[in-house]
C-alpha positions, 0 to 999 in steps of 0.5 A: 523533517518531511515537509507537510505536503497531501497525500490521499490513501483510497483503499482497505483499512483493516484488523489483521490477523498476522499468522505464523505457520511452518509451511502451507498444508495442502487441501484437506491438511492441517499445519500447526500455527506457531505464532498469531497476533491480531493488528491494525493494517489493510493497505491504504490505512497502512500508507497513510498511518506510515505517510503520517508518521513521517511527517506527511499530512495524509486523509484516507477513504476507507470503508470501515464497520459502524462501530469503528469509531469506538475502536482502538484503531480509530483513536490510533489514526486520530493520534496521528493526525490523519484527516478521516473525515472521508471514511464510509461509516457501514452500519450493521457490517464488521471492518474488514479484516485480513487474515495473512499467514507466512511460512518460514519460507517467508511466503504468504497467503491472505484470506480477506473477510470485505464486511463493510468494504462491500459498501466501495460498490455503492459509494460516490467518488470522495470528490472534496477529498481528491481535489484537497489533496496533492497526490492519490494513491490506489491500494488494495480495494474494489476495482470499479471505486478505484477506476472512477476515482482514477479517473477523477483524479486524472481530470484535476491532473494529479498524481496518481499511484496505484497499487493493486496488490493481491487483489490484482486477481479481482480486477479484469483486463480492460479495468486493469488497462483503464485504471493504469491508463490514469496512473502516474506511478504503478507500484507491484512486487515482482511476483505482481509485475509478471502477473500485471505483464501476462495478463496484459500481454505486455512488456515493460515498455509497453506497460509503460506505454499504456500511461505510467511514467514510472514503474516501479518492482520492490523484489524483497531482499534484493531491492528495487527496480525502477523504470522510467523514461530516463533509464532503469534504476536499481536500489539495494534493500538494506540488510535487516533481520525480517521478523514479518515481512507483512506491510513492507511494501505498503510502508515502501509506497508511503516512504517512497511517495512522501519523499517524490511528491516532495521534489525529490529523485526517484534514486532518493525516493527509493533510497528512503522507502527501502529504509521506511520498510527495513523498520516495519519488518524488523516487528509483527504488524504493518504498523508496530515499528513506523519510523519518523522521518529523521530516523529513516533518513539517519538509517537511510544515510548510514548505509548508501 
């Protein structure tokens, strides 16, 4: 079993609504939806909801609607034991909800409605929650919150992940800079790491050099890459029939950190997110099928 270490997920928590479309129409098209069902995710409730079921002892500050509490969601995280003391109740706005749409290509598109998570704007840094916790991790949510609780975190030493996902548009250059200055473990699919490198005018070892110490870039079926000061390290995914790719990476970063800020190596680390992931996009929803830790570690052991 996991041990029972602290990991602080800062970001969206959400209502999703997973759409299913044969492929993208064009401006002023339709496309038929073939399947759409409507469950709980956004990218830092995902990390600590996977992160809890794994044996973690995961807290979250989310920007959630006034009712939320009365929600199924709510009563879900509690079950897990999740520590939501933190949460930013808004009353009079809806929880954010995302609407994600894939193709049968298995590429996707997200529309985001924000409702309560325009509050991030106005929110003081969750000072308590920060220093409680043993490692933070930076998802998808405002840049300018995620700046100043970097920065906070990087005053009491933490690690610090940092996940910018397909909000990485909303960040400009110098808070992209700012924020990676103060980050430990930068995670990007690699359609995400050619964006961060463009815009940055970068190479990987001069990302690296802007602060974090390891990079890494989950490329789908064909793994992981992973950069460090001590050499690239490349981790085959594990076959899996992908029924919706929706959460695997937020379910990788939860695999991955509570393995590494357990004492472990980045290769086992890796090893066991990518087993994390095979589980959650064998179902529909980021949070439908999270393993605990023994049956992630068993399925992690029977294939490398």
């Amino acid at each position: 079993m996991a041990k029972n270490r602290d990991l602080l997920a800062i970001g969206h928590s959400a209502h999703d609504y997973i759409i299913r479309v044969p492929e993208f129409p064009k401006a002023n098209f339709s496309a038929p939806i073939t399947k759409m069902k409507t469950f709980n995710g956004g990218a830092a409730a995902n990390v600590a909801c996977v992160g809890a079921k794994l044996g973690l002892k995961t807290s979250l500050v989310s920007a959630v609607g006034g009712d939320f509490k009365r929600t199924e969601y709510y009563e879900h995280m509690q079950n897990l034991g999740i520590d939501t003391e933190s949460l930013i109740f808004v009353p009079g706005e809806e929880t954010p909800t995302a609407f994600v749409l894939t193709n049968d290509d298995d590429d996707q598109i997200s529309y985001f409605y924000w409702g309560a998570a325009k509050e991030f704007s106005e929110s003081k840094v969750p000072t308590k929650a920060i220093k409680d916790a043993e490692a933070v991790h930076l998802a998808t949510g405002d840049p300018e919150f995620n700046w100043k609780c970097s920065l906070e975190a990087k005053d009491q030493d933490m690690l610090v992940s940092f996940d910018p996902g397909q909000d990485l548009g909303m960040y400009d250059t110098k808070k992209l800079i700012d924020v990676i200055e103060n980050t430990t473990i930068l995670f990007g699919n690699h359609h995400e790491y050619e964006r961060i490198l463009d815009a940055l005018e970068v190479d990987l070892n001069g990302l690296r050099e802007m602060g974090p110490k390891i990079l890494v870039k989950t490329c789908g079926a064909s793994g992981c890459e992973i950069y460090s000061s001590e050499d690239k390290i490349k981790i085959d995914a594990i076959p899996t029939e992908a029924i919706d790719p929706t959460g695997a990476g937020d379910s990788y970063r939860a695999g991955f950190l509570s393995r590494f800020i357990n004492g472990e190596s980045l290769e086992e680390s890796a090893k066991f997110a990518s087993s994390v992931s095979s589980f959650i996009i064998q179902h529909q929803g980021c949070q439908t099928n999270m393993p605990t830790f023994d049956e992630a570690f068993e399925r992690m052991n029977e294939f490398y």
